[in-house]
C-alpha positions as CSV (number, residue, x, y, z in Angstrom):
1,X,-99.2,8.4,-12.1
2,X,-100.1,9.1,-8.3
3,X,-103.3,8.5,-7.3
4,X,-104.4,11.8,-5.7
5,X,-105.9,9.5,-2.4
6,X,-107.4,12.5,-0.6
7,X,-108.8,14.3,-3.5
8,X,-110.2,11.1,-4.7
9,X,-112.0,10.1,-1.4
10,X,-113.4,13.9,-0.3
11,X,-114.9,14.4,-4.4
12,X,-118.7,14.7,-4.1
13,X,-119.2,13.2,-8.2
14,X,-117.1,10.2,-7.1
15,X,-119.2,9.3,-4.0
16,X,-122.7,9.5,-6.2
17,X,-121.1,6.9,-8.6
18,X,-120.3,5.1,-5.3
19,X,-123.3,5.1,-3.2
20,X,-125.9,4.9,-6.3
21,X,-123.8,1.7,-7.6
22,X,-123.9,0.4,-4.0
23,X,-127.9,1.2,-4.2
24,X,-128.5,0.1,-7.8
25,X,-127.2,-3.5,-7.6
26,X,-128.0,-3.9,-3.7
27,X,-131.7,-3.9,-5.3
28,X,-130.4,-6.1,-8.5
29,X,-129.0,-8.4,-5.9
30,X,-132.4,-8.8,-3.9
31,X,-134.5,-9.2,-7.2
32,X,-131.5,-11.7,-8.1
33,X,-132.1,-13.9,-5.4
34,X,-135.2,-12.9,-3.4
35,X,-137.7,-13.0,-7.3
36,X,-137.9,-17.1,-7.6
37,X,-138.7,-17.5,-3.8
38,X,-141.8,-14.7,-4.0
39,X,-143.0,-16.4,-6.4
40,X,-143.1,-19.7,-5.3
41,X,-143.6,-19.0,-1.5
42,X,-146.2,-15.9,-2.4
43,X,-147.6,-16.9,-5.4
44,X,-147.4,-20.4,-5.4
45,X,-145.6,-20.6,-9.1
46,X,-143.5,-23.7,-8.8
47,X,-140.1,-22.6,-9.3
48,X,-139.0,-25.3,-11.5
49,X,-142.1,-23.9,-14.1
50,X,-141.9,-20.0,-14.1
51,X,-137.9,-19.9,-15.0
52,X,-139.6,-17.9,-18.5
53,X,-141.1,-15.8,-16.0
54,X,-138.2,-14.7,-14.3
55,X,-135.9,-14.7,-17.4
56,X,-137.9,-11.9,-18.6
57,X,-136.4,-8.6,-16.3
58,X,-132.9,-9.7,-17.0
59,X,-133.6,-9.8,-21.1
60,X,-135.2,-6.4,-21.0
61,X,-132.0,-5.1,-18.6
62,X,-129.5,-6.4,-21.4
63,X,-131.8,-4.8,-24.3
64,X,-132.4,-1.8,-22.6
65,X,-128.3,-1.7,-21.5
66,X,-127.6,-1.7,-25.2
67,X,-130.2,1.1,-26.5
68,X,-129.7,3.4,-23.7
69,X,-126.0,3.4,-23.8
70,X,-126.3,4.4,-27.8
71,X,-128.6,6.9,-27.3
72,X,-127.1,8.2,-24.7
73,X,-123.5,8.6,-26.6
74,X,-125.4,10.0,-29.4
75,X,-127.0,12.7,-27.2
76,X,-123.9,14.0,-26.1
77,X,-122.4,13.7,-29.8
78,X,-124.9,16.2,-31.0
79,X,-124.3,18.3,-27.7
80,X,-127.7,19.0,-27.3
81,X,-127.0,17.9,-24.0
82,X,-123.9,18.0,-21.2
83,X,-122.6,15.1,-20.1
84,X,-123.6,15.9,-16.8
85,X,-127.5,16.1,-18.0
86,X,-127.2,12.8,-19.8
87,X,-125.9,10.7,-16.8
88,X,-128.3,12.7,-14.5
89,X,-131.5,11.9,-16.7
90,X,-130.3,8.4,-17.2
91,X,-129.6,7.4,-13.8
92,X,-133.0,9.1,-12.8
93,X,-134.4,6.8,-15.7
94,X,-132.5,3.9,-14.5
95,X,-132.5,4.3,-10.6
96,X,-135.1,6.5,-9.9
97,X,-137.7,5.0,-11.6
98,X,-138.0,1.3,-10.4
99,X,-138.1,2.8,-6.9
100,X,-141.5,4.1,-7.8
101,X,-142.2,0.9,-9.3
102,X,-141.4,-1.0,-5.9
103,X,-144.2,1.1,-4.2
104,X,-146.8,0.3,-6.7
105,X,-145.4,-3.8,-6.2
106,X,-146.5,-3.2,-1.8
107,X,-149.8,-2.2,-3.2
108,X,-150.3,-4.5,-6.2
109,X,-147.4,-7.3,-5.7
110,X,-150.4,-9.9,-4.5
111,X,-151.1,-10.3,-8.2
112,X,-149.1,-12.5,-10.7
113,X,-149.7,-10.1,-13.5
114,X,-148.5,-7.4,-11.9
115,X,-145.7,-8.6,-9.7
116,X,-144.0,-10.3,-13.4
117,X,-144.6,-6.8,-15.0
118,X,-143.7,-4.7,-12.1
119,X,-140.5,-6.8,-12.1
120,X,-140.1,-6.8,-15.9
121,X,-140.4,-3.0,-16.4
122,X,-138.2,-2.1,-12.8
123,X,-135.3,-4.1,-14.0
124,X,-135.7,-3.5,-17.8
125,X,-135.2,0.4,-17.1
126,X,-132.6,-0.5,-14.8
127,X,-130.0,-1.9,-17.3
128,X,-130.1,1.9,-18.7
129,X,-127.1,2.7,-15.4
130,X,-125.0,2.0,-19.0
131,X,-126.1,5.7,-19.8
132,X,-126.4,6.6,-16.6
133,X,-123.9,6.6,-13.2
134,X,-122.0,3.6,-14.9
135,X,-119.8,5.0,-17.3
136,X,-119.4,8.6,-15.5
137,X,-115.7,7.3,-14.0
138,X,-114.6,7.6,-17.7
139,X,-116.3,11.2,-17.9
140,X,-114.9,12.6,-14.3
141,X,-111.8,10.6,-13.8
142,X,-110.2,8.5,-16.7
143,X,-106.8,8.3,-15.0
144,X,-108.6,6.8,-12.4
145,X,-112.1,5.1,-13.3
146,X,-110.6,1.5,-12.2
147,X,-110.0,2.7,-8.7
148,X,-113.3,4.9,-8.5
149,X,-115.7,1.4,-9.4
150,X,-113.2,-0.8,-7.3
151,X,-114.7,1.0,-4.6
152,X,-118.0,1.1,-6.2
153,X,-117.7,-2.6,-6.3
154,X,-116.6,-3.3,-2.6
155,X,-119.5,-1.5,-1.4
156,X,-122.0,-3.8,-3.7
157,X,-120.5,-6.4,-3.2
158,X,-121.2,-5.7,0.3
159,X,-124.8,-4.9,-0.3
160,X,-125.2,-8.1,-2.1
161,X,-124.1,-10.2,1.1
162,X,-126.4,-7.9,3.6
163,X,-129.7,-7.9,1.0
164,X,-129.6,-11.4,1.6
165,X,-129.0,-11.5,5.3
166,X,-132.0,-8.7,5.3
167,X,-134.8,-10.7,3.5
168,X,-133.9,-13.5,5.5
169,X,-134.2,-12.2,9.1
170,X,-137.9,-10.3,7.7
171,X,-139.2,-13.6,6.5
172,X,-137.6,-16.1,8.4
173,X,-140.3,-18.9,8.7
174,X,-142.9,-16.1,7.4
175,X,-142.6,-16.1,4.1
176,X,-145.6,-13.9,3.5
177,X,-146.9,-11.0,0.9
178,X,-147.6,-8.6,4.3
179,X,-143.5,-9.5,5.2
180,X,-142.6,-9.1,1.5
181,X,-143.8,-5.7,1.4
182,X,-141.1,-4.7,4.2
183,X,-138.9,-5.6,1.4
184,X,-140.7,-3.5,-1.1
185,X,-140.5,-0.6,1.0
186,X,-136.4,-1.1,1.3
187,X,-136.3,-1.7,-2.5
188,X,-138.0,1.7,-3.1
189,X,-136.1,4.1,-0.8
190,X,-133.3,2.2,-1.7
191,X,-133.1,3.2,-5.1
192,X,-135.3,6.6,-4.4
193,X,-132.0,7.6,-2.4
194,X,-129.8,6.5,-4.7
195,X,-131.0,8.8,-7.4
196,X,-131.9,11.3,-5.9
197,X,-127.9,11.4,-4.3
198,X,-126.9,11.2,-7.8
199,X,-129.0,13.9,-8.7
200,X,-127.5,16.4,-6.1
201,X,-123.5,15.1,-6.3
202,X,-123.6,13.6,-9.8
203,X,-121.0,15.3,-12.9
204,X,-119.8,14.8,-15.8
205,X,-117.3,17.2,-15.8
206,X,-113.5,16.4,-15.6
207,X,-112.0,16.6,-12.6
208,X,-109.0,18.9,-11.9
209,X,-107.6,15.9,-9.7
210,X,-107.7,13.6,-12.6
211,X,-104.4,15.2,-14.1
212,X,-102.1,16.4,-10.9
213,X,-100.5,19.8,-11.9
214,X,-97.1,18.8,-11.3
215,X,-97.7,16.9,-15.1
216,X,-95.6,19.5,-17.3
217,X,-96.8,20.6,-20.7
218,X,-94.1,18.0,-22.4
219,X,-95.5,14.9,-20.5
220,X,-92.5,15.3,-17.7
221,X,-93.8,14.8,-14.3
222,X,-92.3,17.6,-11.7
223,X,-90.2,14.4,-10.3
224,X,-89.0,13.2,-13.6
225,X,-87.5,16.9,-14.0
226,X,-85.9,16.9,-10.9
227,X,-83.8,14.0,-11.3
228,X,-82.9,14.7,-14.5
229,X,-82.0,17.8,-13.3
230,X,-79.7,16.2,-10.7
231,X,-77.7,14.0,-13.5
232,X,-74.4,15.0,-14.4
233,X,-74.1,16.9,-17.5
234,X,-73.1,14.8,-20.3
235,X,-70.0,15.6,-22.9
236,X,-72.0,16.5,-26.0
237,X,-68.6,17.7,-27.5
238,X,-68.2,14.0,-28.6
């Protein structure tokens, strides 16, 4: 099957899986890589001694992955709720959320206490994107979902390279809580933006693009007809 390029590329519900995937792990990303150094360089927890500590945001994000994702199925099962509803409360949950978090970590993030629970919670209701934006390809575009997050993907992927290059031009030989909290303030819009783009351009409605009319009722494409069409006729006397 085709892929309907233009349709794909100018449909509003397949940019907000885009750009709130590009936000969502361009914050996972800096948390990924940016967590062990605030704590040793901010903190002053010795890296090779706090690996619990940091463990415990990526366990929550895998338990919460799991719950959210069968709640979220079993929401829609009952249709209580649309699809659309479920991924747009979900990725708020998942997205919107830990940006709030981040401005309560430029306020409070000078605190062990809080910085480990402020990461904890931000990433733990972060692995719910498996309710949320993550699986909406399947719900929009199933023909299609492997091309709409390969270009979810490139644009992360991207994000992942420049978070790094980010934190380390702020707090290049400064590695302070007061340059830190630059970072904070990215984190939070980031994902703020993220959610609320979601929010505005998100669906969970089928797309007409997903199955190009020329598909016939039997399964024929309009071009399969044609050259069948064109084929001499055959002796069916024999």
């Amino acid at each position: 099957m085709q892929c309907p390029g233009s349709k794909l590329l100018t449909s509003p519900p397949v940019w907000a899986i885009v750009v709130t995937h590009g936000a969502s792990v361009f914050c996972f990303f800096t948390f990924l890589n940016q967590m062990p150094t605030y704590m040793n360089a901010v903190l002053k927890l010795d890296i090779k001694k706090n690996g619990l500590l940091n463990s415990f945001p990526y366990i929550g994000k895998y338990v919460m992955a799991l719950i959210t994702a069968f709640i979220a199925d079993y929401i829609r099962g009952t249709g209580k709720l649309s699809t659309t509803a479920t991924r747009k409360i979900f990725t708020t949950f998942a997205v919107g959320l830990p940006g709030l978090l981040m401005v309560a970590q430029v306020y409070l993030g000078d605190s062990t206490f809080w910085t480990v629970t402020i990461f904890t919670i931000a990433l733990t209701l972060n692995g719910a994107v498996t309710a949320g934006y993550l699986g909406n390809g399947l719900d929009i575009a199933p023909n299609f979902s492997g091309t709409i997050f390969g270009m979810a993907n490139t644009l992360s992927s991207i994000g992942g390279f420049i978070s790094s290059g980010i934190v380390a031009q702020i707090t290049y030989q400064n590695e302070t809580y007061d340059r830190f909290r630059i970072i904070f303030w990215i984190l939070a819009a980031t994902y703020i933006v993220g959610s609320c783009f979601y929010l505005v351009f998100g669906s969970g409605v089928l797309q007409e693009w997903n199955t190009p009319k020329e598909v016939a009722a039997n399964g024929h494409s309009k071009k399969d007809v044609e050259l069948q069409e064109k084929e001499p006729l055959k002796d069916t006397a024999a």
